[in-house]
N, C-alpha and C positions, 0 to 999 in steps of 0.2 A: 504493500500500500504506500501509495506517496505523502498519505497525511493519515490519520483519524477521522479527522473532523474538516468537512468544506461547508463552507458559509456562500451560497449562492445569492450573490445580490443583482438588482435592477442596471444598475450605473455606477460609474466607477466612483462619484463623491460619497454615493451610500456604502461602497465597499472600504472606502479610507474612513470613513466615520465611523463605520463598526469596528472596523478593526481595528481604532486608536480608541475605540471607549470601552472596548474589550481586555485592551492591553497595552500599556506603556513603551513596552519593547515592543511593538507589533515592525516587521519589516518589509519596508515595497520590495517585490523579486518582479519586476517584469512586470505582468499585466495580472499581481495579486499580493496580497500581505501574507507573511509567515508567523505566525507567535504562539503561544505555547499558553492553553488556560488547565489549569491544575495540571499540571504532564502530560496533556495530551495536544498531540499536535495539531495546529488547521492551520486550513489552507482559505484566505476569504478569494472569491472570485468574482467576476461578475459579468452580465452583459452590456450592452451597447442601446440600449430600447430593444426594438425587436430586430432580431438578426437576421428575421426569417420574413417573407412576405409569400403572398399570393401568387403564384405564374402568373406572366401573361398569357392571352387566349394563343399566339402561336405556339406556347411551350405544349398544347394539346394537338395543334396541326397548324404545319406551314402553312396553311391557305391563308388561316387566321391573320395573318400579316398585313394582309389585305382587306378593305373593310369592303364590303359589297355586302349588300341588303337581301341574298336571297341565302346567305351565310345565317342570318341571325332569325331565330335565336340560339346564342351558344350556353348549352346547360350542360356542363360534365352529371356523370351522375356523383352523387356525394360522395361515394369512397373515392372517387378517381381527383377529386381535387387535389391541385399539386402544392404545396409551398417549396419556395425558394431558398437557400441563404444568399444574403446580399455578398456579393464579389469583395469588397471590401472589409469585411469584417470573415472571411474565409479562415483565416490563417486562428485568430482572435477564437474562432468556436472550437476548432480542432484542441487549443491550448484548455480550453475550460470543458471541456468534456473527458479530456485526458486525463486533468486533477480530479473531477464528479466519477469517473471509473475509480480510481486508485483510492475514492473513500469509504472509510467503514460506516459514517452516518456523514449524510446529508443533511443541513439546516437551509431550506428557504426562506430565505429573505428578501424575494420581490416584494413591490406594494401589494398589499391585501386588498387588491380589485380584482377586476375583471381584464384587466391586460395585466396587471402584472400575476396573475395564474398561469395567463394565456404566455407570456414571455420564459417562464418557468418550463410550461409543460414541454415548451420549441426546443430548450435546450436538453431536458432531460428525454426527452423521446428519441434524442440521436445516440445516448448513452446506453451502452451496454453495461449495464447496473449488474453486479451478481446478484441471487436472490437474498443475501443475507446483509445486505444495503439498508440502513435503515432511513427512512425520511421522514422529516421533522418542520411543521409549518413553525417561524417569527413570526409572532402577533404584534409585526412590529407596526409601529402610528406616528413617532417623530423623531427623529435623529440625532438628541440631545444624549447626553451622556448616562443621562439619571435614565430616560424612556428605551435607550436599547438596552442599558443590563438588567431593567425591569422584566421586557422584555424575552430577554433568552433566560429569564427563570420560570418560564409559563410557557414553553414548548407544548407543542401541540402534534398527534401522527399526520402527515401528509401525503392525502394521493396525487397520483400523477394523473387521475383521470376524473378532476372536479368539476363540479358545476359551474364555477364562473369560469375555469378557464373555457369551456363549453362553450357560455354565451358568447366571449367573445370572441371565439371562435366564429358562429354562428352570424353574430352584428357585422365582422367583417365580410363573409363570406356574401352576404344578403345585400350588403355596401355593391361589393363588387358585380356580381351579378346583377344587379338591377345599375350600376353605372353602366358597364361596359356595353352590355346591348341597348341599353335606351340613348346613350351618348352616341352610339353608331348609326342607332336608328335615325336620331332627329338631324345629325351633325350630316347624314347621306342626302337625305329628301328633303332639308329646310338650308342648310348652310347658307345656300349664297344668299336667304334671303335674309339674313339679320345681321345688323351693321358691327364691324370688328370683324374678329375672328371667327373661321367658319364651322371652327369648333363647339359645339351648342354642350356644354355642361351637366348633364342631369346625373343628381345627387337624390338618393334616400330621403335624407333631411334637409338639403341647401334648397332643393326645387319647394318643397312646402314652408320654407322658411323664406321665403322671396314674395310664396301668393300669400301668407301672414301678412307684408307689407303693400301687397297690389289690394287686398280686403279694407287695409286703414287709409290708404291712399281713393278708394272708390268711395268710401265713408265719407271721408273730407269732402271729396267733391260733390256729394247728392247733399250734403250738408245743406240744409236751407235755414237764415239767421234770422231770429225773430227778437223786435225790442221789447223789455222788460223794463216796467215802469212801477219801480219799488215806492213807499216811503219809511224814512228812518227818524227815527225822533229818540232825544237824551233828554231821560229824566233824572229830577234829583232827590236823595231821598239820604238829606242830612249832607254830609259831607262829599256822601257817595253817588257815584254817577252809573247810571245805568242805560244800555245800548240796547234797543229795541227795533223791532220792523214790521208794518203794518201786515195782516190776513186778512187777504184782500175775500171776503164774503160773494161777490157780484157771479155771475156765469161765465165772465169773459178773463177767463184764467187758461195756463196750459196745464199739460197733467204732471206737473210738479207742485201746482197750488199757484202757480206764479202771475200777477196782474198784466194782461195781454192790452189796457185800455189806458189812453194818457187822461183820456176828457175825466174817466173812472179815478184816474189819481189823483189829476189838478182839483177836482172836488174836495176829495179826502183831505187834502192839502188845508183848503178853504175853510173846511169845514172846521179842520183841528184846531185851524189858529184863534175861531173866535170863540174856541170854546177852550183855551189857555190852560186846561187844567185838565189831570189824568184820576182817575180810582184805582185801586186794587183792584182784583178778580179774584186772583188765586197767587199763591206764592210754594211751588213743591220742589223739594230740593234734597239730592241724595249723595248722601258719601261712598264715592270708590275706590276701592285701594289695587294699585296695579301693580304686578309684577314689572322688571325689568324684561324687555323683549328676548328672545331666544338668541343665543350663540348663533354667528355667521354661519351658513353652507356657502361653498363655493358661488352660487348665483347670485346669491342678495350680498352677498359680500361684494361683488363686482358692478350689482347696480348702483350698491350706495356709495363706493369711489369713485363713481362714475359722475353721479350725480355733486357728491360734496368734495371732490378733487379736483376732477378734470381728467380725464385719462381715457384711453380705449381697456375695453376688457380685456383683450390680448397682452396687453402693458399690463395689467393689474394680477392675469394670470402667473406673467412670468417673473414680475416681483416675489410674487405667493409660492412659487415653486425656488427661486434663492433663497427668500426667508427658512422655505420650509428644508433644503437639500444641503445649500451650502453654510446657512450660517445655524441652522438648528434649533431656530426662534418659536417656531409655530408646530403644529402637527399636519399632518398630511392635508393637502389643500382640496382636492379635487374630488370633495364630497357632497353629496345630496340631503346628508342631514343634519339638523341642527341641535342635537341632545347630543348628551353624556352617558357614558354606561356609569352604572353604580360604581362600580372600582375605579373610577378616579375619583373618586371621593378623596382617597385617603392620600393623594397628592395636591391638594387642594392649598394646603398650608404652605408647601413648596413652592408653586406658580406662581402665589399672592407674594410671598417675599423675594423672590426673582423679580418682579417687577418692580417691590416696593424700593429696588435698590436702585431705578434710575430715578431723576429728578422728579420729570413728571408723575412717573408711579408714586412716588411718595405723598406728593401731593394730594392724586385719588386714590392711596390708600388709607387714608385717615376717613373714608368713610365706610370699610370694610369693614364685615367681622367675621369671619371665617365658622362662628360658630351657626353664625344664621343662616343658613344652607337653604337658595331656595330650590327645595324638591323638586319642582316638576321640569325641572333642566336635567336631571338624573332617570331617563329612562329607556332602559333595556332594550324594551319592544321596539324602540322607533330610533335605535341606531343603525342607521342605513346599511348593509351589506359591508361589515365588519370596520366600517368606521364613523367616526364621530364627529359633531358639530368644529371649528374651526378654531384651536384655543392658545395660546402662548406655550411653552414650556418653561422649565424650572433652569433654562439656560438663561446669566441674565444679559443683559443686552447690550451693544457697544456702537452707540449710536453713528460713531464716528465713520466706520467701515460699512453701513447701510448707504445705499440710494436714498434722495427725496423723498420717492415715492414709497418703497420700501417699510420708511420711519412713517409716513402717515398710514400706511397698512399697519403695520404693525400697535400704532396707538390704537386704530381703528377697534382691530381685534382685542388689545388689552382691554380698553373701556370696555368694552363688552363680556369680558369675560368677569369683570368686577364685577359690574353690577350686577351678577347674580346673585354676588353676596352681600348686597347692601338692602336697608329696609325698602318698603312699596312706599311709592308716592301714592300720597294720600290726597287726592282733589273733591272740591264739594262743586256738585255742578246743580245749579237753580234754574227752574223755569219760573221768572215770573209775567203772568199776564197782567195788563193794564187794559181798561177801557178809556177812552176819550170820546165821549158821549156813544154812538152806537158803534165805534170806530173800535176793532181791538188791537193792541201791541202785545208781540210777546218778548222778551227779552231773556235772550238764553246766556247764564254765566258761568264760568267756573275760575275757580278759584283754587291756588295748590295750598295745602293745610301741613304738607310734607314733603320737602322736597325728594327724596330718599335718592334712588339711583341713578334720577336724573341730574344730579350732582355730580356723577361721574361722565356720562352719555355728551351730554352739551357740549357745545363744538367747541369752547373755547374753555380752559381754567382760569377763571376771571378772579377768584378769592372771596369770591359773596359772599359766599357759606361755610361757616364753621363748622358746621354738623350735616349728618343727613338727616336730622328731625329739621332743622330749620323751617320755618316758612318762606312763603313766599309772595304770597298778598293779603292783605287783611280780611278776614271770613266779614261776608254778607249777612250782615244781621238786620232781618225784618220782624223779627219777633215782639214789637212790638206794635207791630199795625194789624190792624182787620180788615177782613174783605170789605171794601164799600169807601176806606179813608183817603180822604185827598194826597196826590202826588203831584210833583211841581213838573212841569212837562218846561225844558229849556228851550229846547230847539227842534225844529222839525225838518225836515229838507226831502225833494227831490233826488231819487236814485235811479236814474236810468240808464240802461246797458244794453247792450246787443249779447244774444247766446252767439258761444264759440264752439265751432268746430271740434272734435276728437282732436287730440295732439299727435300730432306725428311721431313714428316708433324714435326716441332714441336707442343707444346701443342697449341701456340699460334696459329697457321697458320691453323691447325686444325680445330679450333672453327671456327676461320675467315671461311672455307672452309663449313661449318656445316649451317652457318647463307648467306653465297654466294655460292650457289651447283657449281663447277666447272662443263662446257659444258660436260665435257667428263663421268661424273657422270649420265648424264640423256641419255645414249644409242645414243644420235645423233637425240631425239627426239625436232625435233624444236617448234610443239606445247607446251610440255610442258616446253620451256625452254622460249616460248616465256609467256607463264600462268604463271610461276613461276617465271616470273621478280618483284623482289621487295616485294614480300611473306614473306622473313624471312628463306628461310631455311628449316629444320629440325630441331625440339627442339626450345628449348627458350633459352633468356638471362638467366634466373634463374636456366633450367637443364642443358646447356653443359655440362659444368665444373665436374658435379657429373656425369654424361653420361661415361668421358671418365674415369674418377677414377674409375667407378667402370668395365670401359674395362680391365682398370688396376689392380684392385684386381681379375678377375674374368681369369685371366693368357691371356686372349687373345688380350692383347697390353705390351708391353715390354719398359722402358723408358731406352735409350743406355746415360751407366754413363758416357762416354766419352763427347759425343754431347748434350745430353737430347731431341736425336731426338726419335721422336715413332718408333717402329715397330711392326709389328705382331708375335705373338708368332708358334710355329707351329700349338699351340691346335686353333689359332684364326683364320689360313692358314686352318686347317682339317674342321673346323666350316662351312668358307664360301666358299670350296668345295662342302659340303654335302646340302646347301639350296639351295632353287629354287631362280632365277634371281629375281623375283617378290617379295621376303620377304627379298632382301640384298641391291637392287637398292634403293637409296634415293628419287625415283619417286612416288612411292605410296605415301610414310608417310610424302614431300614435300607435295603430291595434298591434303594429311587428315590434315595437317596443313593450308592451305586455308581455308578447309570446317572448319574448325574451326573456322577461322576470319569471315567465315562467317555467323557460327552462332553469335558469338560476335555483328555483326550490322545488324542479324538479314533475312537476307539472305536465312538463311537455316536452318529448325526447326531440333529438337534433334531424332526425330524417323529418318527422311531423311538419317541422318548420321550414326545413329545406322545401320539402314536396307543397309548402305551401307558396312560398315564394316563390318557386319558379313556375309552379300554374298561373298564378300572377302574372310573369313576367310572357309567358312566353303566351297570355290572352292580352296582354297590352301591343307587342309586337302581331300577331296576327290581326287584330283588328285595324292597325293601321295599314299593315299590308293590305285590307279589305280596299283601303280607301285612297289609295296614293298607287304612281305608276312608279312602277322600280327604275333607281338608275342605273347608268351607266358602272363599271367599276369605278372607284376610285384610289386615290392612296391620301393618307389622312395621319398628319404625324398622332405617333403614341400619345395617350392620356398619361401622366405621370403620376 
C-alpha cells in the first residue's frame, strides 16, 4: 500500500486546508500532502472540478460531426452514454487513482452535494478498489480548522453508488440531451433568421429563464395606468401626530378600495375643511414580537447584495466561494436552505467570539447572549440535502486580506447570524379610525417598544443603542379618550398618483423569480402550480447566477446601465418567438427538477427519468419536423 489512509478532496485549496488543519507537519509531494495522524499514514489528494464530462455526439458516430436535421434526434440508450476525461487533466487522474488503489481506507471529502458525489463517484469508478477498501463519507461544511477536525470525528460508510451523485448525474445528462438536439434543431431551420450568431442557444433552464423575462416584459407593456386621487390628513392628539388617509365609501373605486374620482375627492377635501375637526371611532392596537429573519441561503443572500451593495450575482457568488475555500470564513455557500441542524448548537459560543474579536463584531456583540437561543433557526427536517443555512465560522477574520466586497458579504452574513441570538423586536402596531363628519380616516401606526435584533441587522452601526431592550419611539397612548371625543384635524391635502407598472426583473428579483415560479409562468395551470409548491424552482442555488450570465454573454438578456434592470435583447425576443410553448415554459424543467428530488430520496430510478426525457425530446423534435422543410446539410461550429 502506498498510504493507509487517502483523503479525497474536490480542489486542491480544500486539499491544502485539510491537510494543514489535520497536521502541522503535513507535506506538499507533487499534486498531494503526506503526514502522518496517530501513525498512520495519508495520503490527501484531490480533483480538478470534474475531470470527466459528457462525449460529444461524434464520440457515438462520425456522422455526428455534422449537424443535419434528418440526424436528430440523437438519444444513446442510457447504459451506452459515454463520459470523457478532459485531455488536460489526463496525467493528474492517472496520479490520484494510483494513490485511491494503494489505500486501505478511503475518506471523501468532496462537497456534500450533488456534484461533489457526482465528482467523487468519476474518480472512484476508474479505481480498481480491492474489496477490502474501506470508504468513509467527511460531513464536511466549512474549511476552518475547528469544522474539518470536527468533522473527521463523525465519519460516516460511503457508497460509490449514491443518490445525489445519481441526480446529478441524471441533471447533467437531461442538460445535454435536451441542448444538443434542440440547439441543432433550431440553430439548422431558424439560424439565419435571428440577428448575431446563427447559433440559437436552447438551454433546460436558460430558455424558460429568458420567457420569465418576455412574461414581465409583456406585463409592463398591457400595463394600462390609472390616476389615484387619495386624501391624507394629520391629526393631533397632544403632542403626538398622527398620519391618516381617507376610505373612500363612493362606487367609483378600483379593487384595491382605491378612489378612481377627482370631483369624489375635491369634495371630500371641501367638505373636511369646514368641518375642522375629527372624532374617534375606534382605537385597536396589538403587540408583536418578531423573530430575527432566517440565516442566508445562497439566493437571498445574493438578492440582498445585490440590492444593498451593488454587485452582479456572479460577483457575489465568487466572493462567497473565496470566503468560503480560500480564507475559511463562512460554511459552504451554495445552499438552498436557511436552518441549522441541532449540533451546531454546541458551536454557537465559538462563532459568536470569532467574530466578537473584530471591531465591528464587538460592537454587535454587546447585544448577544448566547444563552437565548432562538429555536426555530435549529431544524433538522428542513436542512436542505446535507447542508445548512449560510453562517460565519469560528475562524476569526482579517479584514485586511479580504476584497471590498468580500468584507461586506461577510458583515452581511455575521449580522445575521447574531441576531438569532439577540431578543425579538417588540412593535405595537395601532389602527386608529377617525371620522370627520361622515368622512372616515384610518391611521395605521407602529411603533418599536424593543429594538432587539434589529440593532444588529440595520445597515449602519450608528451607536443609538445601548441595549437591545432599548426603545425606539414613544408608545401611542390613547387610553384616555372615548369613542365619540374630539381630535384636532391639522392639515388635510390632496394625494394624487398614477398606478405603476410591475418592475422590471433585476438580477436579484430574477433569481428570486427562478427559485418561486410566478403563477403567471405556469399557463394558469393549477395542478402544476399546486405540485410545484415548495420544489425549488428551476435551476439550483449553485446555477442561477451562471444561468443568467451566460443569458448575458450569449446577447439575449441586456443589463440597462441606467437601472441594472434586465431586458431582452431583440436576438432573445426572435429566440422565444421561434420555440415551441413546451421548450420556453418553466413547466417542464420545474416538473424535471422534482423528478430529480426524487431521485435524490429515491422515489424514482434513473432509466424512469431518462425514458422520460427523451420521449420529450424526441416528440419536440418530431413535431417540428411535422412542420418545417428540412435543410440542406450544414456545418455549425461545436457548442462548448
Amino acid at each position: 500500500m502506498s498510504c493507509e489512509i487517502a483523503i479525497l478532496c474536490e480542489k486542491p485549496v480544500q486539499g491544502k486546508a485539510i491537510a494543514l488543519a489535520l497536521s502541522d507537519s503535513a507535506v506538499k509531494r507533487g499534486s498531494s500532502y503526506r503526514l502522518s495522524i496517530n501513525g498512520s499514514s495519508v495520503v490527501v489528494v484531490w480533483s480538478i472540478g470534474h475531470i470527466t464530462s459528457l462525449s460529444d455526439p461524434e464520440a457515438y458516430s462520425e456522422k455526428y460531426k455534422r449537424w443535419r436535421l434528418e440526424d436528430l434526434p440523437i438519444i444513446p440508450r442510457l447504459s451506452q452514454i459515454k463520459r470523457e476525461v478532459n485531455p488536460k487533466q489526463f496525467k493528474h487522474l492517472q496520479y490520484v487513482v494510483k494513490i485511491l488503489e494503494g489505500a486501505g481506507r478511503i475518506l471523501v471529502a468532496t462537497d456534500r452535494d450533488r456534484e461533489g458525489e457526482l465528482i467523487a463517484r468519476e474518480i472512484l469508478s476508474r479505481c480498481n478498489l480491492s474489496d477490502s477498501t474501506q470508504l468513509f463519507r467527511v460531513p464536511i461544511n466549512a474549511l476552518d480548522d475547528v469544522s474539518i477536525r470536527s468533522a473527521f470525528k463523525h465519519l460516516t460508510p460511503h457508497q460509490l453508488e449514491n443518490r445525489q451523485a445519481s441526480c446529478a448525474q441524471m441533471r447533467a445528462i437531461a442538460d445535454w440531451l435536451l441542448g444538443l438536439n434542440l440547439t441543432r434543431l433550431y440553430s439548422l431551420v431558424h439560424g439565419d433568421n435571428i440577428t448575431g450568431n446563427s447559433t440559437i442557444h436552447i438551454g433546460r433552464v436558460s430558455t424558460p429563464t429568458l420567457y420569465l423575462v418576455w412574461l414581465r416584459e409583456a406585463a409592463i407593456s398591457a400595463f394600462v395606468p390609472h390616476w389615484i386621487y387619495q386624501v391624507k390628513a394629520t391629526f393631533g392628539v397632544g403632542h403626538l401626530r398622527l398620519s391618516g388617509e381617507w376610505v373612500c365609501q363612493s362606487e367609483e373605486v378600483d379593487d384595491r378600495g382605491r378612489c378612481l374620482s377627482q370631483r369624489e375627492q375635491q369634495t371630500v377635501l371641501h367638505r373636511c375643511t369646514e368641518i375642522g375637526t375629527a372624532r374617534l371611532v375606534s382605537h385597536v392596537s396589538e403587540t408583536k414580537r418578531t423573530g430575527a429573519p432566517l440565516p442566508y441561503d445562497l439566493n437571498t443572500l445574493q438578492s440582498k447584495a445585490i440590492h444593498s451593495i451593488g454587485c452582479t450575482a456572479k460577483d457575489v457568488q465568487s466572493s462567497l466561494q473565496s470566503l468560503y475555500e480560500r480564507h475559511g470564513l463562512i460554511t459552504y455557500p451554495r445552499t438552498e436552505s436557511r436552518y441549522l441542524p441541532s449540533s451546531s448548537k454546541r458551536t454557537v459560543g465559538l462563532t459568536v467570539e470569532a467574530i466578537r474579536r473584530d471591531d465591528v463584531g464587538a460592537k454587535l456583540a454587546v447585544f448577544v447572549s448566547t444563552q437565548q437561543l432562538d429555536q426555530r433557526v435549529f431544524d433538522d427536517q428542513k436542512v436542505h440535502a446535507n447542508h445548512h443555512a449560510i453562517i460565519p465560522t469560528s475562524k476569526s477574520i482579517d479584514r485586511s486580506v479580504l476584497s471590498p466586497l468580500e468584507n461586506k458579504l461577510y458583515d452581511l452574513i455575521a449580522r445575521s447570524y447574531l441576531a438569532q441570538f439577540a431578543p425579538p423586536c417588540i412593535e405595537e402596531h395601532s389602527l386608529v379610525t377617525l371620522s370627520v363628519g361622515h368622512e372616515r380616516f384610518e391611521c395605521h401606526d407602529k411603533r418599536i417598544g424593543q429594538i432587539g435584533w434589529r440593532a444588529i441587522t440595520q445597515g449602519k452601526y450608528d451607536g443609538r443603542f445601548t441595549s437591545a431592550y432599548s426603545a425606539v419611539d414613544e408608545r401611542l397612548d390613547l387610553s384616555h379618550l372615548d369613542a365619540g371625543d374630539t381630535i384636532t384635524l391639522l392639515a388635510l391635502n390632496a394625494h394624487d398618483y398614477e398606478t405603476s407598472p410591475p418592475r422590471a426583473y433585476s438580477e436579484g428579483s430574477l433569481l428570486s423569480a427562478m427559485k418561486n415560479l410566478p403563477r403567471e409562468s405556469l399557463n394558469g395551470d393549477h395542478d402544476a402550480i399546486k405540485q410545484l409548491a415548495g420544489t425549488g424552482g428551476i435551476g439550483t442555488a449553485a446555477t442561477r447566477a451562471e444561468i443568467v450570465f451566460n443569458c448575458l454573454q450569449r446577447d439575449y438578456l441586456v443589463r440597462d446601465t441606467g437601472t441594472s434592470r434586465l431586458q431582452l435583447t431583440e436576438r432573445g425576443r426572435q429566440l422565444l418567438l421561434l420555440v415551441d410553448i413546451a421548450i420556453k415554459s418553466p413547466l417542464v424543467t420545474a416538473l424535471w427538477e422534482s423528478d430529480l428530488e426524487s431521485i435524490e430520496i429515491g422515489r424514482m430510478s434513473e432509466a424512469d427519468f431518462y425514458k422520460k426525457v427523451a420521449s420529450w425530446v424526441r416528440d419536440i423534435v418530431e413535431k417540428s419536423r411535422n412542420h418545417i422543410d428540412a435543410k440542406d446539410s450544414v456545418n455549425v461550429p461545436r457548442i462548448n
